[in-house]
LUMKOL-319608 format. One record per atom (N, C-alpha, C): x, y, z; residue in one letter. Coordinates in steps of 0.1 Angstrom, whole numbers, plus 5000, padded with zeros to 4 digits. Layout:
BEGIN
XYZa...
***
This chain:
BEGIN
500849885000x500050005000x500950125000x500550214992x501650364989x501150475000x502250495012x501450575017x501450705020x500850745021x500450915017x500451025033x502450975032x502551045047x503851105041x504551245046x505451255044x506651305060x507651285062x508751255069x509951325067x509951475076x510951595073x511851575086x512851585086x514151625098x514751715096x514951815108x516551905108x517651815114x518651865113x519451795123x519151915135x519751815142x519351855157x520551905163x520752015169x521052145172x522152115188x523552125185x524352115196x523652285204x523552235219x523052365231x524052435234x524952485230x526252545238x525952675237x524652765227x524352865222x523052895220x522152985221x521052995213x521353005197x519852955193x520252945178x520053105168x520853035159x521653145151x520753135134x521253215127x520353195115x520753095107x521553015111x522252895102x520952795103x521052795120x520052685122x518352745122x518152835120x516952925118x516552835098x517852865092x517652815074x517252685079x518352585082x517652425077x516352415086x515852465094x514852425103x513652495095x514052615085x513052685076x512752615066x513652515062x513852415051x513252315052x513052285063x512452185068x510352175069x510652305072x509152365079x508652395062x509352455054x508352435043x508352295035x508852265036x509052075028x507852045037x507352055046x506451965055x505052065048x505352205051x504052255046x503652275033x504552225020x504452225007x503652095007x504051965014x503751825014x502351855020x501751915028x500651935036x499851965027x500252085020x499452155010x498552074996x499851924997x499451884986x498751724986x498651755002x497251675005x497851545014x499351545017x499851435025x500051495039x500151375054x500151395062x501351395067x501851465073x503351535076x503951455092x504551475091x505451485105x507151555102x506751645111x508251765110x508951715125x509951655122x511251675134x511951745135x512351795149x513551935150x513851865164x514951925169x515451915187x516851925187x517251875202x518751915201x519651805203x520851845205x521451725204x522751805217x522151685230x522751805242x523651675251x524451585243x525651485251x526851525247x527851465251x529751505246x530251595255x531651575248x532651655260x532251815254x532051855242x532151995244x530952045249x529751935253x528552055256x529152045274x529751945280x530251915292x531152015295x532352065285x533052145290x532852305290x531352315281x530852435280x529952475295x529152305299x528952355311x529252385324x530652355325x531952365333x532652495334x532452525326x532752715321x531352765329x530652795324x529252805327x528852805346x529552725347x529452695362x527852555370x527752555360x526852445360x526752305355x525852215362x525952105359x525152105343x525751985333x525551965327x524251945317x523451925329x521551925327x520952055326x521252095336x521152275341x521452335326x522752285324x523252365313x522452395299x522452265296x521152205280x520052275285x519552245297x517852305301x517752465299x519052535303x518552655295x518752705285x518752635274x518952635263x517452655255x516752545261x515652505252x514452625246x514252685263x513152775256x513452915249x515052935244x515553035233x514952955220x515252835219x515152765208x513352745202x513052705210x511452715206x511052795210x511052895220x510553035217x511253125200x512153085196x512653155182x512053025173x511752905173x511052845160x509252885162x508752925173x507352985172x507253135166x508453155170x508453345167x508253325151x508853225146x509153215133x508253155126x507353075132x506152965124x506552825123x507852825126x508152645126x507252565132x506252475122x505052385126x505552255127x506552245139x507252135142x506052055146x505751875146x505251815151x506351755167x507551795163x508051705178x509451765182x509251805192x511151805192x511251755203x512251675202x513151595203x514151635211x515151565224x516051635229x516651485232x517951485229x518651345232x519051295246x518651405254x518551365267x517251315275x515851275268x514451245266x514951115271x514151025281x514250925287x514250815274x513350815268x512750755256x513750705248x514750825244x515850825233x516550775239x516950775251x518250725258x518450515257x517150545265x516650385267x516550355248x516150335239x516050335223x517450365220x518150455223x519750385220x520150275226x520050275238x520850185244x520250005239x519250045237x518749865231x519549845215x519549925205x520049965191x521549905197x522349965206x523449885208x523749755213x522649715219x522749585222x522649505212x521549545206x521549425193x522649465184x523749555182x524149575174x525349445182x525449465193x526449365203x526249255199x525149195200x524449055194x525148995180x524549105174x524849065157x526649055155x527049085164x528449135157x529349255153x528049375151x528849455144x529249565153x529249555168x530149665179x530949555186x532149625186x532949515195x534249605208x534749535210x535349605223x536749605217x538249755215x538849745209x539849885221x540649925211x541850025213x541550135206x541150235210x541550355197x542750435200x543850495190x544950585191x544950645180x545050755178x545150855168x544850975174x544051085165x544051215166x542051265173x541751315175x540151345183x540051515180x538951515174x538451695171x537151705187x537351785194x536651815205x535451885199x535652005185x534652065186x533751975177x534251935165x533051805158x532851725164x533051685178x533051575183x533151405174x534751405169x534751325159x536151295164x536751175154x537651085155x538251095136x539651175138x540751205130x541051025126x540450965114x541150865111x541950875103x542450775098x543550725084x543150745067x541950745067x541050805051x541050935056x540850985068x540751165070x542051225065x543551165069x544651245071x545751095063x546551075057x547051025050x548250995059x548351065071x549651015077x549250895092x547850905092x547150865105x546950755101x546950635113x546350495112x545750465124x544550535123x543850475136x543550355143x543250305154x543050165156x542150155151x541250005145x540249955144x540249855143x540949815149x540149625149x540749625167x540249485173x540549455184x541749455199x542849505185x544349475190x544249605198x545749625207x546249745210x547149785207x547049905207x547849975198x548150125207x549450155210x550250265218x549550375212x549350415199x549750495187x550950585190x552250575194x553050645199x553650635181x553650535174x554150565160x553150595149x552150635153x551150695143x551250835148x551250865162x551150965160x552551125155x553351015158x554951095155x554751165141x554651065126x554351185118x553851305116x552851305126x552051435120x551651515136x552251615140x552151685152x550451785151x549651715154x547951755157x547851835144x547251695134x546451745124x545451845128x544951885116x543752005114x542551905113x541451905118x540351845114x540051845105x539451745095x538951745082x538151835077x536851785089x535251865087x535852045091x536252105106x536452195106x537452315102x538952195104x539652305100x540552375115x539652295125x540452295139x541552215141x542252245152x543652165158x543052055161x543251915161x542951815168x544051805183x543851705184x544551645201x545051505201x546051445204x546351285202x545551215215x544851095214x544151035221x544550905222x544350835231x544350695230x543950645242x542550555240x541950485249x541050375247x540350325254x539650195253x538450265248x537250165239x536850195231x535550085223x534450095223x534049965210x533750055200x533949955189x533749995176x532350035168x531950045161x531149975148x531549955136x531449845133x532049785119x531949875106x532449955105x532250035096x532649985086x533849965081x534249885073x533349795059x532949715071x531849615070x531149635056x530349755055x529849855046x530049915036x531549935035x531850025024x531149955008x531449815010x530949814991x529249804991x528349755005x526749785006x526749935005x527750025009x527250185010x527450214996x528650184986x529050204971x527250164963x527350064963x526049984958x524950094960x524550114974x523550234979x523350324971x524650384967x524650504962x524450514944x525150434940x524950364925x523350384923x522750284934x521650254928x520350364932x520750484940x520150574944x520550704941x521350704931x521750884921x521150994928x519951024935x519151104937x518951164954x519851044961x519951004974x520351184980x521551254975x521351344979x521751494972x521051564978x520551714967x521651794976x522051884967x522551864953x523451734950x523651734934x524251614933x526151664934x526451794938x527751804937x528351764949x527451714960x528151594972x528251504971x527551454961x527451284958x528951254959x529651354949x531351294948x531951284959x531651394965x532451404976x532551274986x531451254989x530851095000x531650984989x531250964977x531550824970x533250854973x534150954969x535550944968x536050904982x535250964991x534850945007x535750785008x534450715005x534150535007x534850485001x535350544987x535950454980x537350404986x538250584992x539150624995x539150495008x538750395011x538450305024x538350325035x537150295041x536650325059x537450195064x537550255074x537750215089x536750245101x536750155106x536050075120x535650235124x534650245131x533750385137x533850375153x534850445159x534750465176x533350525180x532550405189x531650465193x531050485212x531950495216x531950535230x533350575232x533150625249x534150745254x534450685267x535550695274x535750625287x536050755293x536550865284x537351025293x536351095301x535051085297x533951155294x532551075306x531851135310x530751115319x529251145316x529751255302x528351315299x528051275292x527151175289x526651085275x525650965280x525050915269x524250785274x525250645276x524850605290x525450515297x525650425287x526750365280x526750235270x526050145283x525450075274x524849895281x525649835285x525549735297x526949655301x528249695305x528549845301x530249865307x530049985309x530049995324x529650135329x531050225331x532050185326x533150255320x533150355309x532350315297x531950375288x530550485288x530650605278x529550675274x529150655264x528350695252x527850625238x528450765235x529450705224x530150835216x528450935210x528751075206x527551125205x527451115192x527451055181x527151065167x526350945170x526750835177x525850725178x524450735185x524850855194x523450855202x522750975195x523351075187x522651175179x521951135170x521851015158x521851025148x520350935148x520150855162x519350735159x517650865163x518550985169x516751065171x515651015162x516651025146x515651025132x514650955134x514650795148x513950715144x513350695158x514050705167x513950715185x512550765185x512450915178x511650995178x509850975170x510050865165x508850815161x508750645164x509350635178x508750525180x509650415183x510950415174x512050285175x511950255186x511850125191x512550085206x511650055212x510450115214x509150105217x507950015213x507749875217x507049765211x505949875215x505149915219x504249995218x503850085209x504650095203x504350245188x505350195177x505250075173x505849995167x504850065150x504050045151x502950095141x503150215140x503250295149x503750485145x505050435137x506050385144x507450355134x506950365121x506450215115x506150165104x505250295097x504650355103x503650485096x504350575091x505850635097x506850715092x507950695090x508550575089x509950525088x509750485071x510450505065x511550535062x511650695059x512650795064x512150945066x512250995048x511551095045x511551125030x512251205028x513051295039x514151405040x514251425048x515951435050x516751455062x517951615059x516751775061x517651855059x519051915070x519851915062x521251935071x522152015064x523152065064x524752195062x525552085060x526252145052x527452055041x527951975051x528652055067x529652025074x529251905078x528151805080x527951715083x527151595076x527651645062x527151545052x527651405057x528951365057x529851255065x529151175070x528851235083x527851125093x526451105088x525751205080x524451135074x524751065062x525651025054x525351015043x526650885043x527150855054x528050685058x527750635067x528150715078x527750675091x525950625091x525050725095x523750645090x522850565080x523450565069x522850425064x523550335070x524750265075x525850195076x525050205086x524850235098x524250235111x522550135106x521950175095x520350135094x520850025089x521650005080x521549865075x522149755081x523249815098x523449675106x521949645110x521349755111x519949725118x518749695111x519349615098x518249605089x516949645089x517349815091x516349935087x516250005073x515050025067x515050095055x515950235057x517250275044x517250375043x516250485040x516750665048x515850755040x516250765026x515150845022x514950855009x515850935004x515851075010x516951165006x517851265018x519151325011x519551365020x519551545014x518951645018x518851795011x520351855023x521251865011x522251925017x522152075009x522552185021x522852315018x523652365025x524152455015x525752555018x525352655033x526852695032x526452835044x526252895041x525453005053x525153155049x526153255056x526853325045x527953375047x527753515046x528353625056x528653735058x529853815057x529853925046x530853975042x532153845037x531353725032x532153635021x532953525032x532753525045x533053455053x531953395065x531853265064x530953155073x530353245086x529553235090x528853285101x529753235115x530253275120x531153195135x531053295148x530453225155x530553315169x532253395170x533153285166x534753345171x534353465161x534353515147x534353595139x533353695146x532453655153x531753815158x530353825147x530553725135x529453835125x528153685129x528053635139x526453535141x525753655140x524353615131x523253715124x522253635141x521653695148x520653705158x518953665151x518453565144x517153525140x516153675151x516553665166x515053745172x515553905167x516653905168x516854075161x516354095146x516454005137x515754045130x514154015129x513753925139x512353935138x511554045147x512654115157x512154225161x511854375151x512554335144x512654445130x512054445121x512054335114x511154265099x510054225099x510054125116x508954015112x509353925109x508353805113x508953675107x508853625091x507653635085x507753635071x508253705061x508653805062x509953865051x511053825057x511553775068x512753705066x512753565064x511653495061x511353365059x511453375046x510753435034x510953495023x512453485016x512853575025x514353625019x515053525020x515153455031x515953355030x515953205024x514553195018x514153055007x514753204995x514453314996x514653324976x516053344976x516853444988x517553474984x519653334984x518553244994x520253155001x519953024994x520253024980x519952904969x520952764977x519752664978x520552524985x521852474977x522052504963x523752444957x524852504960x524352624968x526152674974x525952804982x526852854988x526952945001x526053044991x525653085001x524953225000x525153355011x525353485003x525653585012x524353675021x524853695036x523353785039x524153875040x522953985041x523454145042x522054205049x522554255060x520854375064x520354405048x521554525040x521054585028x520254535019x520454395017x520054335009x518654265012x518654205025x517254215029x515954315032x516654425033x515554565033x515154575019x516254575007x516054604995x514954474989x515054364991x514154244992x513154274992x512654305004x511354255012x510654435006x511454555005x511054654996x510854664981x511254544973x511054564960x510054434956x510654314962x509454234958x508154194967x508454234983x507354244991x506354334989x506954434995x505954574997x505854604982x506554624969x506054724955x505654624948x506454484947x505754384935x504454334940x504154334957x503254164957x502054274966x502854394973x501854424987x500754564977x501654584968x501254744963x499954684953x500154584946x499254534935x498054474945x497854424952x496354424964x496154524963x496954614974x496454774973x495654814964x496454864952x496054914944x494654834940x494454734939x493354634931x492154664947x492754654954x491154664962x491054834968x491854924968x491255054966x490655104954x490855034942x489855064930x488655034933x488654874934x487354844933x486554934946x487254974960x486554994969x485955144963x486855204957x486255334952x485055344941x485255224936x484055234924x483055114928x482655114939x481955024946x481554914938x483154824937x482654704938x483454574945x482354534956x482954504966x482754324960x481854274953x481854144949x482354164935x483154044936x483854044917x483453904915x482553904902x482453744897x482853744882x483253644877x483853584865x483153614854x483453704842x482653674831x482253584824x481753564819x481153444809x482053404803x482853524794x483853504781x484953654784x486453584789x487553634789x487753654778x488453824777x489353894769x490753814765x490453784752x492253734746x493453764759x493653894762x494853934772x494553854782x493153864789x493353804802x492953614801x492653574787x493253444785x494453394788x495153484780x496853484778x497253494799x496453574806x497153554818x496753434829x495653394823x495353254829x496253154822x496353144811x497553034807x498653064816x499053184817x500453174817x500653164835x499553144842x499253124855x499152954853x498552934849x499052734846x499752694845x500852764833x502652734832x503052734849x503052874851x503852924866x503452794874x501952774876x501452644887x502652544887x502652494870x503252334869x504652364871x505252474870x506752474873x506852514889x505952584892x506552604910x506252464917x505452374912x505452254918x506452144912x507052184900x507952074899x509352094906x509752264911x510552294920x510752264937x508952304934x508952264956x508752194957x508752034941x508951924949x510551864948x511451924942x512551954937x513451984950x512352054959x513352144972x513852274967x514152294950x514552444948x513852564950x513652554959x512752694966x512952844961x514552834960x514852994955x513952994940x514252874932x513652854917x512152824916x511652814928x509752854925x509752984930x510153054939x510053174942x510253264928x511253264920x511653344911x510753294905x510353194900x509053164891x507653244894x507253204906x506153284911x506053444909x507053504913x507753624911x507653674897x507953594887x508053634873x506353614869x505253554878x504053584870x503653674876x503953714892x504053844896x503853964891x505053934883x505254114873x504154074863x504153964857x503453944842x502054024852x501253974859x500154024866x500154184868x500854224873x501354384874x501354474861x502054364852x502054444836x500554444831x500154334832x498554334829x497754434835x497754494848x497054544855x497354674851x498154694852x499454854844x498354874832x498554784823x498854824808x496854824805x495754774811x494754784807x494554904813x495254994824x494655094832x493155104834x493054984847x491555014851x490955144858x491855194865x491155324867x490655394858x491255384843x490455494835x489055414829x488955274832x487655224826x486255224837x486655224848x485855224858x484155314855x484655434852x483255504848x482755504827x483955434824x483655454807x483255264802x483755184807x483455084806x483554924819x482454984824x482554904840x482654724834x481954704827x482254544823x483354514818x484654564813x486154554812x486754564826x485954704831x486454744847x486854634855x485354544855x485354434866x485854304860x486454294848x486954164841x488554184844x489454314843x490454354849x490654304861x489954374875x489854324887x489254204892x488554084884x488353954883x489953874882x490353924869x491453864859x492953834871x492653994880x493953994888x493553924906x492353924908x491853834916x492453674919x492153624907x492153534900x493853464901x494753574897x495953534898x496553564913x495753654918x496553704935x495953564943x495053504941x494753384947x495853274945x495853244928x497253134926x498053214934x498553334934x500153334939x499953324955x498753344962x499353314976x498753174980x498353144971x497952974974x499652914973x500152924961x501352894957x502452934970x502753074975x503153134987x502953065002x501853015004x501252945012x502552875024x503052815021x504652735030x505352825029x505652985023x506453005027x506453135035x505153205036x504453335040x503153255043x502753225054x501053165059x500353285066x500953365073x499753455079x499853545070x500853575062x500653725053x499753665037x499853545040x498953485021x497753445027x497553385045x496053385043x495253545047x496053635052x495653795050x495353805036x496153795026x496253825008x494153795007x494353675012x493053575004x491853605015x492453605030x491053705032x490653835027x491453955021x491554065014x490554005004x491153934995x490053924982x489153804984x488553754995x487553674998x487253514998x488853484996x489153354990x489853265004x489453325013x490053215023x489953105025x488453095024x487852915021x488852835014x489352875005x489852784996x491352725003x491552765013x492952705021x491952585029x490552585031x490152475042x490152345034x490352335023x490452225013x491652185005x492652145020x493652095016x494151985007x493051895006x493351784997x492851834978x492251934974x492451994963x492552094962x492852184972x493252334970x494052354955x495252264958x496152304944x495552254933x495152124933x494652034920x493552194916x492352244919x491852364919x492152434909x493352454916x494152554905x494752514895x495052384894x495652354884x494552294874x493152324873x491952274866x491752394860x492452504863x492552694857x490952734851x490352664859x489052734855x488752854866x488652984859x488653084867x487053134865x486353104877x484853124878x484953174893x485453214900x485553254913x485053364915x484253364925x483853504927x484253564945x484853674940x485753734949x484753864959x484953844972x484653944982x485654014988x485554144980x487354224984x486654324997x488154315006x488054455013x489354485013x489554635021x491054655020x491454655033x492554605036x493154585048x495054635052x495054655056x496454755058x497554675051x498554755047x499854695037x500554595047x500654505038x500654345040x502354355044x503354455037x504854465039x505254625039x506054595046x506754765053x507854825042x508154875036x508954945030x510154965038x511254945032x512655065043x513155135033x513455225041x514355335032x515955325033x516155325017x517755265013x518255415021x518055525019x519055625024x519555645038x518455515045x519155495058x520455405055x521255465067x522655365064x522755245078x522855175071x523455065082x524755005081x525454995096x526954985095x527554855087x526754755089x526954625077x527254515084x527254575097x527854435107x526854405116x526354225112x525354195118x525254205132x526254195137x526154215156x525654315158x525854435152x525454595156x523754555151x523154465146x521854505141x520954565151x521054505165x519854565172x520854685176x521554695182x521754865182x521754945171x522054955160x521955035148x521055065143x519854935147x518254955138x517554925152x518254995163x516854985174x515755105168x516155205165x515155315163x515555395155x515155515148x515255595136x516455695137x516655715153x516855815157x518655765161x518955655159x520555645159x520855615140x519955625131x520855565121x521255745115x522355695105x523055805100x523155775084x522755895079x522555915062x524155965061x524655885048x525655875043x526355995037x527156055039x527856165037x527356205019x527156275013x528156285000x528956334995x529456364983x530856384984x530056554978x531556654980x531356774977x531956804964x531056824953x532056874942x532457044943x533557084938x534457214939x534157244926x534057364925x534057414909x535357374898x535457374887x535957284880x536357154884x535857084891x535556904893x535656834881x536256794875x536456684864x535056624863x534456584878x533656514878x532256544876x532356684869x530756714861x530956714847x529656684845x529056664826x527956744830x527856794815x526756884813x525556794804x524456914807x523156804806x522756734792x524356804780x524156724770x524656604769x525756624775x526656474776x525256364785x524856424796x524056284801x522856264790x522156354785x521456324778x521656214764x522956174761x523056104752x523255974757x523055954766x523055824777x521655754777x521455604767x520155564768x519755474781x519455554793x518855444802x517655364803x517355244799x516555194797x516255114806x514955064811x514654974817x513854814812x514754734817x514554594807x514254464813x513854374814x513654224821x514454154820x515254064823x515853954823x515053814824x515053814812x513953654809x515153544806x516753564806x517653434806x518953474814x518953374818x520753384829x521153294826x522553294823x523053194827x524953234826x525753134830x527453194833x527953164820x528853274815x530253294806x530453184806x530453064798x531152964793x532752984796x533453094794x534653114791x535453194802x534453214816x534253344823x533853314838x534753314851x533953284864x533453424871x533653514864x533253644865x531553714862x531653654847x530253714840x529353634838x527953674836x527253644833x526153674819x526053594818x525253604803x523753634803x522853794801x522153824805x521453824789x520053764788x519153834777x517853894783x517654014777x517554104785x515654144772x514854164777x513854194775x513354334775x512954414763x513254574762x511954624758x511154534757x509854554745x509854574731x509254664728x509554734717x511054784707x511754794721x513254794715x513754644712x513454544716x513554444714x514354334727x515454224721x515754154733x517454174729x518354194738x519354204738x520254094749x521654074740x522453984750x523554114757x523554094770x524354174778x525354114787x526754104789x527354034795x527454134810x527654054821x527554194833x528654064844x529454134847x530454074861x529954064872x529053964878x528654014885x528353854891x528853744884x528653604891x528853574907x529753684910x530253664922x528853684932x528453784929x527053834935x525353784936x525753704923x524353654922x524353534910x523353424919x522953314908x522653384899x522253264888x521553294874x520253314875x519853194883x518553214885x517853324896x518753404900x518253474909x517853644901x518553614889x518153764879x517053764872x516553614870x516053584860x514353664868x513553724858x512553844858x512553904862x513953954870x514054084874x514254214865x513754304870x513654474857x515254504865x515554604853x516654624860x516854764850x518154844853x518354984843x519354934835x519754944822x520654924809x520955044804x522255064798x523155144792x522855054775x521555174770x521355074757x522355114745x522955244746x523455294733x525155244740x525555164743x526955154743x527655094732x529255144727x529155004715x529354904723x528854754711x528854624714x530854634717x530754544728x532154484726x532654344730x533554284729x533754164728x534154104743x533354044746x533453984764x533853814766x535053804770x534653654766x534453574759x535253574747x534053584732x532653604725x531753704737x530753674733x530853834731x529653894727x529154014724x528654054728x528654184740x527954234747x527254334742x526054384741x525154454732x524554584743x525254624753x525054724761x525654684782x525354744789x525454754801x524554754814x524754644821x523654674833x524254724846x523554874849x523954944860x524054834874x524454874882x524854854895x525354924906x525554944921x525855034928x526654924940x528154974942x528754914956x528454934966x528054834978x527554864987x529354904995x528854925010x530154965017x530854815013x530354715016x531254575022x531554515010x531454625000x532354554988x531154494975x530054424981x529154414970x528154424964x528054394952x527554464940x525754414939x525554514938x523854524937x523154594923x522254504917x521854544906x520754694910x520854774900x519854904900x518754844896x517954864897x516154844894x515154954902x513554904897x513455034896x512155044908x511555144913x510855084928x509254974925x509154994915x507554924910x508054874893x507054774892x507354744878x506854874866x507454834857x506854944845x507254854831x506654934822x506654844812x508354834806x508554744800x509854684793x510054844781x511554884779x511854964768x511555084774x510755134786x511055264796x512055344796x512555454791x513755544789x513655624805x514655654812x515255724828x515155824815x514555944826x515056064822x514956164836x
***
């Protein structure tokens, strides 16, 4: 029987810290995969929690001045007080110090004792405290860790190499040697090769796949999974010498947490086991992606289905790190923004195939150009018409105008591609989709100008404000997982709320594009806040709550003073021969020949479509330009880029911290628009 449940994880969160925006993204990642799957008529279960055993949460609570319970316990209610602040519709979290989980490891080890595959051994080599991991001989080329039964000094393993660097971090390791059992890792390597062969898909993106297979192939050794130095950890079974190393007791939550272990909820197991995604950050692809299947299949458990790996979110071009000072604060910015424009920004703007940069600037400019002017201004506008020309009920004509045909089709396209993305996980690539019928909707609404038909032809009037009804419903239906209180506000605005209580064909609905809906508009206050770019903010996320506590500390940016004969004036004939144009980008993609440029075709209207090469890869995906308006330098000569042909220039402005921001313009306007 096929069943119609779906099965989301974060990894679960070391307590040494409240949480940061790193872990705000995969937990975001998480919470919309569950509410996309909801939406589309399956029954969810979302996991999140923490993961609070090992020496470094031990030595953190030692610092701290507290016992180690104490310690994790006040942890928790920063953590889910910031995933409620946020909307995270966790079904469970999970904490690895939960009686439940403890007792459910410790049985997983015993049969693993049974079967063979833990055994009692020597480890010597190298130990990372802060990954809480074990420096082997596939990690470091000069290391031969123990792994089999014997003992071993490591006094000659460890002589070549004076405290490697950690693999995963990049930290000093420490030489260790002590008693120890194993798990057969080994055991695995050609069942984990096979796994992956025959599951291509196993994990997103596919540019880790290599990384893990060169991993395995490169040959495993035996997995240390307990600690004798250490006190803070689940009691191993039978040898009260040992603690259960914490990868062994972190990893089994996935399944602890619905039930494993528990002849009692043996049926919850089977209801959600095998998980359908397991979202996690590159740094710990390793242990999901060897260690836990190799762990499920001593336990002849179904592997999950997939593993959604995503890059970091990087500040001023460097990883988010408490040592570095620049950790982004999730409640500072929800003190500021709100939680759904930064939920927003961070599915469109932090694409899952590779690091992505935050910036305050770039989030204000966000949530200002496609919140508030593309998505919040077009309601406005659409229900203070109708409220002015009293029409508060909008129903469907009989027979659509050719144009507003053309925008119901092209609302069908958008449907089947934002769904082939948000089941894809490429979130940033349905947002930009959605966003591109966005504008198409905005041009439509522009270009018939209903206000002037309202008193000269009321039955085009109300076929206009039907037509955009019609599409404001798809787009916050579609929005729905990623903005819920601001899309079911949208749909109470235009009368369509009902249509969220019919979760099992809300979408199918839409994707039947029969537009007969009749709409009860009112108007209700702007759905997103505007900020103003000429405020300055210092660029450093620590300073955010002091910088942006209130209006009355920020500071407008100097300008410069020109002196009479200044080089740096033109007269108003020189600018005048300057064609600024404003244009779309309907294609991106990178310089074949070029890690710099990008290959822009550029949409002008009437002037037509141009190819524009622009340097700017460093700054932005491909797909992150793609329908965006932007300003062009159309009269430049063509010159040769790369070998390609650049057929004009796309403006941009330096921020302080060095990067480059495309010009565009505050609301949409038609393609081929001349600046003057």
């Amino acid at each position: 029987m096929i069943k119609n449940t779906f099965y989301v994880t974060t990894p679960i969160y070391y307590v040494t810290a409240k949480p940061h925006l790193g872990s705000l993204y995969s937990t975001l990642l998480a919470d919309i995969a569950a509410r996309w799957n909801k939406l589309m008529g399956k029954e969810t279960f979302f996991l999140t929690g923490t993961d609070e055993h090992g020496q470094k949460v031990a030595a953190a609570a030692q610092k701290a001045g507290k016992s180690p319970q104490e310690f994790v316990d006040s942890f928790i209610p920063a953590y889910k007080d910031t995933w409620h602040k946020y909307e995270l519709d966790y079904t469970e979290f999970i904490r690895t110090t939960d009686s439940h989980h403890v007792q459910a490891v410790q049985q997983w080890i015993k049969k693993l004792i049974i079967s063979g595959d833990i055994y009692k051994g020597e480890y010597s080599g190298f130990y990372c405290t802060h990954c809480e991991t074990f420096v082997t001989g596939s990690d470091h080329p000069s290391i031969n860790s123990g792994r089999t039964g014997e003992k071993h000094t490591g006094e000659e393993q460890i002589k070549p190499v004076a405290y490697p660097a950690c693999p995963s971090c990049g930290r000093e390791t420490h030489a260790l040697a002590e008693q120890t059992y194993f798990f057969r890792l080994s055991k695995y390597q050609d069942r984990l090769l096979q796994f992956y062969a025959d599951n291509p898909d196993f994990i997103t993106p596919k540019e880790r796949v290599h990384e893990v297979i060169n991993f395995v192939k490169s040959g495993l050794t035996d997995l240390s999974i307990s600690r004798t130095t250490i006190t803070w950890g689940i009691p191993f079974p039978g040898d009260p010498n040992h603690v259960t190393y914490v990868w062994a007791d972190a990893l089994n939550n996935y399944i602890t947490a619905i039930g494993y272990g528990d002849p009692d909820k043996q049926e919850l197991f089977n209801r959600w086991w095998p998980a359908d995604v397991h979202v996690l950050g590159k740094d710990i692809v390793r242990f999901h992606a060897i260690y836990w299947p190799a762990f499920l299949m001593a336990s002849n458990l179904a592997l999950p289905k997939k593993l959604l790996v995503h890059g970091w979110i990087t500040v001023g071009d460097q990883k988010m790190s408490k040592s570095l000072g620049n950790v982004v604060d999730p409640i500072a910015l929800y003190e500021k923004y709100g939680a759904e424009p930064v939920r927003y920004y961070l599915m469109r703007k932090m694409a899952i195939s590779h690091d992505s940069s935050f910036s305050i600037e770039d989030l204000e400019q966000t949530i200002t150009a496609d919140l508030a002017n593309d998505l919040g201004n077009l309601l406005n506008r659409l229900t203070t018409l109708a409220q002015k020309h009293n029409l508060p009920t909008v129903t469907a004509p009989t027979t659509w105008s050719p144009a507003a045909c053309d925008l119901r089709d092209s609302c069908s396209t958008m449907l089947a591609e934002v769904k082939n993305h948000m089941d894809d996980y490429l979130y940033h690539r349905a947002l930009a989709r959605i966003w591109h019928y966005i504008h198409a909707t905005n041009t439509f609404f522009h270009a018939h100008e209903p206000w002037k038909l309202a008193n000269t032809d009321p039955v085009a009037f109300a076929e206009i404000i039907s037509a955009t009804c019609h599409s404001l419903q798809a787009i916050a239906i579609m929005l729905l997982p990623i903005m819920p209180t601001k899309m079911h506000q949208l749909l109470e605005s235009i009368g369509a709320l009902d249509a969220t209580h019919h979760t099992q064909t809300i979408v199918k609905n839409l994707e039947d594009n029969v537009w007969r809906q009749t709409f009860m508009l009112k108007k209700i206050d702007p759905l997103f806040e505007k900020f103003d770019p000429s405020i300055h903010f210092s660029g450093n996320p620590k300073n955010t709550q002091d910088d942006r506590a209130n209006s009355s500390t920020h500071s407008t940016p100097v300008r410069p003073e020109f002196i009479e004969g200044d080089k740096s004036y033109i007269t108003i004939d020189d600018f005048v021969k300057i064609e600024l144009v404003v244009g779309t980008i309907t294609h991106c993609e990178p310089a074949p020949n070029s890690t710099k440029l990008l290959v822009l075709n550029v949409d002008f209207g009437p002037l037509g479509t141009r190819t524009i090469l622009s340097g700017i890869a460093q700054w932005y995906a491909p797909q992150d330009l793609i329908t965006k308006q932007g300003i062009f330098v159309l009269n430049l000569k063509p010159r040769k880029m790369a070998g390609l042909e650049s057929q004009g220039m796309m403006l941009s402005a330096k921020t302080e911290d060095g990067n480059l921001k495309m010009a565009t313009v505050a609301s949409p306007v038609p393609n081929g628009i001349r600046l003057s």
